[in-house]
N, C-alpha and C positions, 0 to 999 in steps of 0.2 A: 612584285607589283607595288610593294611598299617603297622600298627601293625609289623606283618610277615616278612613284608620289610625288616624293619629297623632292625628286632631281627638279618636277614642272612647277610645283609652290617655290623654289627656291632661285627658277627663275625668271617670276613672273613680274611684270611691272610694278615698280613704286607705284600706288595709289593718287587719285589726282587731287589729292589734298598736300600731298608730299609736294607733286609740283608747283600746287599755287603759292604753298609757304617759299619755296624758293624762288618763283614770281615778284612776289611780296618782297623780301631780301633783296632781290635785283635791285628795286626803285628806293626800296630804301634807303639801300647805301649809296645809290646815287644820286638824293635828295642828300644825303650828309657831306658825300664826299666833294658835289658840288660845290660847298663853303667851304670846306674844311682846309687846303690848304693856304686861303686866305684870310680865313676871322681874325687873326693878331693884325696885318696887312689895313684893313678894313677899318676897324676900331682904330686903330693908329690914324689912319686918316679923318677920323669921324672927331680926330683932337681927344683921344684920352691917352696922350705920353706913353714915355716908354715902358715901363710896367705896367698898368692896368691891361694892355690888350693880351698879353700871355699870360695873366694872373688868372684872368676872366677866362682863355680858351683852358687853364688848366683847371680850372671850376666847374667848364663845363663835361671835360673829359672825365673828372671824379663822379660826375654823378651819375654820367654813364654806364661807368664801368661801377660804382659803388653801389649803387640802388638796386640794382638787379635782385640783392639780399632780400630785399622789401614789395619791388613789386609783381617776382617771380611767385611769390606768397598770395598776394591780391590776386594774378591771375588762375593760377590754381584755382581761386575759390568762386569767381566768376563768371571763368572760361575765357579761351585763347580768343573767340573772335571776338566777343566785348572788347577786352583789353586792348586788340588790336583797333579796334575802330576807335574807340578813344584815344589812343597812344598817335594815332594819325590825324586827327583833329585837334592836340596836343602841339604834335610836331611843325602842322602847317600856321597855326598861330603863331609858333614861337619863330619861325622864317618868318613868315611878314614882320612882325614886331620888328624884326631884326633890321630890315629893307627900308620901315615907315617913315624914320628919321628924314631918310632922303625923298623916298616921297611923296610924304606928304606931310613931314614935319617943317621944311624948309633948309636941312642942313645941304652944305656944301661939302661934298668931299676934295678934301687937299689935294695938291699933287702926290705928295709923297708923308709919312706919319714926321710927325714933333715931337720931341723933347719934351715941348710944356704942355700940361693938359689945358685946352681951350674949351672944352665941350660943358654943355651945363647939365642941371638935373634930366631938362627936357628928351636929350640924350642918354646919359648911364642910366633913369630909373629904367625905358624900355628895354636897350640892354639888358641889364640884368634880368628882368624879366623873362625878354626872349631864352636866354640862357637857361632859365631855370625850367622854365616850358619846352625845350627841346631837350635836357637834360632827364624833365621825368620821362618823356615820350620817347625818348632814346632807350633809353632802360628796361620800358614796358616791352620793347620789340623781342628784347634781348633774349629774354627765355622763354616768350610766346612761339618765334619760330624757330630755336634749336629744339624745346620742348616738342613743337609738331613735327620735325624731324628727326627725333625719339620714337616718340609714336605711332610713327610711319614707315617709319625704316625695317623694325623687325630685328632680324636674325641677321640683315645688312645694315648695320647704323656704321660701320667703316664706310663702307661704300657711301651711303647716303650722307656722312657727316662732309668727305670725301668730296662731295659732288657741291655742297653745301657750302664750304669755305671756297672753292672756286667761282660760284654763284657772287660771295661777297665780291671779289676782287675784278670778276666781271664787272659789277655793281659799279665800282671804286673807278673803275676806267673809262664806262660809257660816264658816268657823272663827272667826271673834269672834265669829259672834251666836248658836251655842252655846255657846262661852264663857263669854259673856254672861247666859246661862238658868241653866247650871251656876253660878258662884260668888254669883248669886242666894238660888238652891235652896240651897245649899249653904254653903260659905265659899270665899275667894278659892284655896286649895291644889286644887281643884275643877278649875282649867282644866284639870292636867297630867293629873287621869285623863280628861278629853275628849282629850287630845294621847295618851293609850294607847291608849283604845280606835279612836281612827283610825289608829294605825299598826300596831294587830293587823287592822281592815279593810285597810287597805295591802297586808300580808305574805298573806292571802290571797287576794286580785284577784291578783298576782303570781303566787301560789302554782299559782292555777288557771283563767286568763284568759291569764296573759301568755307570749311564745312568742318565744324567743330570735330579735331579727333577722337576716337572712343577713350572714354576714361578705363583707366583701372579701378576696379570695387575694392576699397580698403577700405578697412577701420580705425580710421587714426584719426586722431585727435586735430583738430582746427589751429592753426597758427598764429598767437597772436603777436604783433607788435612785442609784447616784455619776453612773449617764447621766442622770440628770431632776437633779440639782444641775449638774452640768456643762452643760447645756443652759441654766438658770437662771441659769447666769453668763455666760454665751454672749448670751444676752437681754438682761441688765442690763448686758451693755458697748457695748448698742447707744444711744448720747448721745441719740438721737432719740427712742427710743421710753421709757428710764428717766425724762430730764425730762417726758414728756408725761404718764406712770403718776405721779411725785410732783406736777404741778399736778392732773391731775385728782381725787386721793385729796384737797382741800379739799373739795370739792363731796361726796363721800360721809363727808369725819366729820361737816357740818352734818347731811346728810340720819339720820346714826347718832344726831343728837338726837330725832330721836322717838320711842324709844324708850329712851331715857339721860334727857335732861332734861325733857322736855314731860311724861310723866307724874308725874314727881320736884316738879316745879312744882306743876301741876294739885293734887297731893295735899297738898303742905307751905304752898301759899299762896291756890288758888282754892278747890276743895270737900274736905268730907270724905270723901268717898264718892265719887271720880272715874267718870263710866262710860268709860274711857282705851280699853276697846275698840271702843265704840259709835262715838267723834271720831276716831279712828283708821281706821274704816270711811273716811275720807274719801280715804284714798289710796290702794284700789283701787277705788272707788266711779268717781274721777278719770277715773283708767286703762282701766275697761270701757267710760264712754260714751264718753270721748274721743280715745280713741286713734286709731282711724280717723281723724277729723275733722285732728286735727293731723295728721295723716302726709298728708294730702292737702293741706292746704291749707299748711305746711311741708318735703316729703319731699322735696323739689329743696333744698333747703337746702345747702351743704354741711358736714359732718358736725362740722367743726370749729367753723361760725358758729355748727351747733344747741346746741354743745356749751356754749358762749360764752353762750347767749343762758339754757340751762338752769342754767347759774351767776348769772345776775343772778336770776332768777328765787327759787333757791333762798334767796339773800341776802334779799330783799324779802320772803320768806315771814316771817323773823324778823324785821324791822324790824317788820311790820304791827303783833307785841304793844306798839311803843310807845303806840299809837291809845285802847284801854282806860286806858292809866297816862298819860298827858299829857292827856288830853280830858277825859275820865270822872272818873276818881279813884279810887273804887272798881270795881274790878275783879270784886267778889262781888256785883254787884249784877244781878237775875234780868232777862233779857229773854225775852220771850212767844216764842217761835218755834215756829211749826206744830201750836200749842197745847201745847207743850212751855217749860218755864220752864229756860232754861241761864244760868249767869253769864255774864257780859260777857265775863270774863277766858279762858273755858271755848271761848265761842264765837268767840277769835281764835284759840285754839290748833285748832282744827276748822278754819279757814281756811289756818293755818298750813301744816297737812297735806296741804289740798287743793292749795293753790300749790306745795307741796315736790314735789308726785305731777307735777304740769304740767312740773316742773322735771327730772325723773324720764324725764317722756314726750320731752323735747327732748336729753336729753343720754346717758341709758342706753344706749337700742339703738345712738345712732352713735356710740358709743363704741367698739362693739367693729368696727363699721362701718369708724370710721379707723384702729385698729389692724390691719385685717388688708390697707388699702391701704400704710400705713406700713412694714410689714415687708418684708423682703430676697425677692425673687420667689423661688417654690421653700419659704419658710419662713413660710410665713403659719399655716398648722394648727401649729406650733410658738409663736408668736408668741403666736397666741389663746388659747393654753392657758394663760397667762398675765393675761388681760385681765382677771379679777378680782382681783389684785393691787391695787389701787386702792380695792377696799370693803373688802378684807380690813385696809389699813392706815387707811383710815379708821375701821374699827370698831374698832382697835386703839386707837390714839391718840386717838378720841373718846369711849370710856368714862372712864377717869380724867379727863380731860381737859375733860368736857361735867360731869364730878361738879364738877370744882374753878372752872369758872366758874359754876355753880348755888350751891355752897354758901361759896365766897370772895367773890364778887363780887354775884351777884344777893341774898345773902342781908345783906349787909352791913349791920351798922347795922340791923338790924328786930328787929319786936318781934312778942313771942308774945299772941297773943290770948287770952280765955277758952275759945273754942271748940277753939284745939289750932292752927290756922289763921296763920301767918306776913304782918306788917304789915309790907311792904317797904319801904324807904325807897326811895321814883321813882327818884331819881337812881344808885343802886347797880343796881338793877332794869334800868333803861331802859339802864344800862349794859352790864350783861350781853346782852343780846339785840342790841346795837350791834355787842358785839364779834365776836356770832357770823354776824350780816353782814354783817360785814368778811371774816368766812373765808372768806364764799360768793362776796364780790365780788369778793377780791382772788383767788380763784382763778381766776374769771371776768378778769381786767383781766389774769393771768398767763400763760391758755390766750390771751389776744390775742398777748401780746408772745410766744408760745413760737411762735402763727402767721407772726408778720411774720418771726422768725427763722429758719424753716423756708423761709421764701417766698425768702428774700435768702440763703438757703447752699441752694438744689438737690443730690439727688443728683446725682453726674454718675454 
């Protein structure tokens, strides 16, 4: 009869709080992803030159991925729906602000971004701002609904994490191909009121769906601000786990180029009129059908070798653009595909993405996988609250950084077309894409050597 029990508890439905948090997640990510592969695009046009608009997306990405530290703490002490409703009222300001310049501050969007920065205060102060308000409210999401999908999962947090990261990627797809309709319809400033109005749906599926999960009764101690830094240094002086966070932060500034330099490219050298959300589809496109597939026919893997194996991966993504520019020649030249005419050039950065996504699927989740084996027994939920640290500095250091080998290096030596459109010189070109699978490799060749290091010094 016991027996029995446990078979019906074990396979009774997730609770409908499990499903509204991933509700919530839907609109979410398709309020972000609705910008997201155009904010460098965007700000370029809006006249703030070649480095500010990926300096600024890499700013906003850090505080994404960096904050979590701080307001997974706050929510904790508040509760998941506060947090949430504020973090949505957070995020829909910070899209308008974003949008207001155009309209209703008066700017003009360019045809295509400059070189020179044109824009005034009236411009970058809101910017920045929007940034910083969708950067906290990003952050807040962040461990309010994997947190509710903790706590609701049970004894299936695989399954339900499982169903969770495919939720995102849903997310990630329905939100570009409104996007996609909107700056159609409309003009490109267009995305950010689709990223508004899904995070006024957001704030109320929350507001009136969602249903505080039960807490756990503990006796612990309150978190403050100097305890979550002191804990942060507590982490970082563990030699094991800080080297494993600096090699594997290569593998996430390549991946921070799709969004930095792939549509910065696409627009100043392939077409004029990029569809960057449409070729971007590719990398949850990836992710939905394949995930499963890899995880079965890889998930014995160990987490390290996956990790390894998603750094070669991510390198070869970038090599592929030599293919177009060594073979071809021209790069704007249209090929037929599914009765759709894309350039050559167009159609390697679409593969680009889909391989980045594969490289995604082998190296993300047992990321956090080995970090929570890696950590001191007893400190592992410590540990992992830390485990984005690594996309937060790659998207750091890959905004400036993917702008200065875009416009120092790929750009060298070219020449401006009639049509607006940049004549690359191969060899400066084929350079630039060299050097950025070099990043992916050598972090790839470094998580080796950080292996065999670990393997020959044991804890005792």
């Amino acid at each position: 009869m016991e027996k029995n029990n446990t078979q019906i508890k074990n396979t009774e439905a997730f609770p409908k709080t499990f499903w509204t948090a991933n509700v919530t997640e839907l609109i979410e990510r398709a309020a972000y992803y609705a910008m997201a592969s155009f904010v460098v695009l965007y700000l370029g046009r809006l006249g703030l030159g070649d480095y500010w608009p990926s300096t600024l997306n890499g700013i906003l990405w850090f505080l994404v991925f960096f904050l979590p530290i701080l307001s997974g703490t706050i929510a904790d002490e508040i509760g998941f729906k506060k947090s949430l409703l504020g973090a949505f009222v957070l995020l829909a300001i910070g899209y308008f602000i974003m949008g207001y310049p155009v309209w209703f501050g008066g700017a003009i969007l360019l045809a295509k971004g400059s070189s020179e920065i044109t824009s005034g205060y009236d411009i970058i102060i809101p910017v920045i701002g929007a940034i910083i308000l969708i950067g906290i409210g990003g952050s807040v999401i962040k461990p309010c609904i994997s947190g509710t999908i903790q706590k609701t999962s049970g004894k299936r947090a695989t399954l339900g994490f499982g169903i969770f990261y495919m939720i995102i990627n849903v997310g990630s797809l329905l939100g570009r191909g409104i996007s996609y309709i909107a700056r159609k319809e409309f003009d490109l400033s267009y995305i950010f009121a689709v990223s508004v109005a899904a995070s006024i749906v957001a704030f109320f599926v929350v507001l009136f769906f969602y249903k505080e999960p039960e807490q756990e009764i503990k006796d612990k101690a309150k978190k403050t601000v100097a305890k979550i830094l002191l804990d942060m240094v507590l982490v970082l002086r563990n030699l094991r786990f800080a080297v494993f966070l600096l090699v594997i932060s290569g593998f996430w500034f390549v991946y921070a180029q799709v969004y930095n330099v792939l549509p910065k490219y696409l627009e100043m050298v392939v077409e004029i009129d990029p569809a960057v959300d449409i070729y971007t589809m590719a990398n949850p496109f990836v992710i939905v059908f394949f995930q499963l597939l890899i995880i079965q026919l890889f998930g014995k893997l160990k987490p390290i070798k996956s990790i390894i194996i998603g750094g070669i991966i991510i390198g070869l993504s970038m090599l592929i653009n030599l293919v177009p520019i060594l073979l071809y020649g021209n790069i704007r030249e249209g090929v037929n595909l599914f009765w759709v005419t894309i350039p050559l050039g167009s159609l390697f950065i679409v593969l680009t993405v889909a391989l980045i996504a594969f490289g995604e699927l082998f190296a993300a989740a047992r990321q956090f996988e080995f970090i929570g084996a890696l950590a001191p027994k007893g400190k592992e939920g410590l540990f992992l609250g830390y485990a984005n640290l690594p996309m937060a500095i790659g998207a750091l250091i890959g905004g400036p950084a993917g702008a200065a080998i875009l416009n120092e290096i790929m750009c060298k030596n070219s020449i401006m077309l009639e049509n607006g459109l940049l004549q690359l010189d191969p060899f400066w070109n084929s350079l630039g894409w060299i050097i950025l699978m070099g990043i992916g490799i050598a972090s790839a060749f470094f998580m080796w050597l950080y292996n065999r290091w670990i393997q020959k010094n044991p804890l005792k």
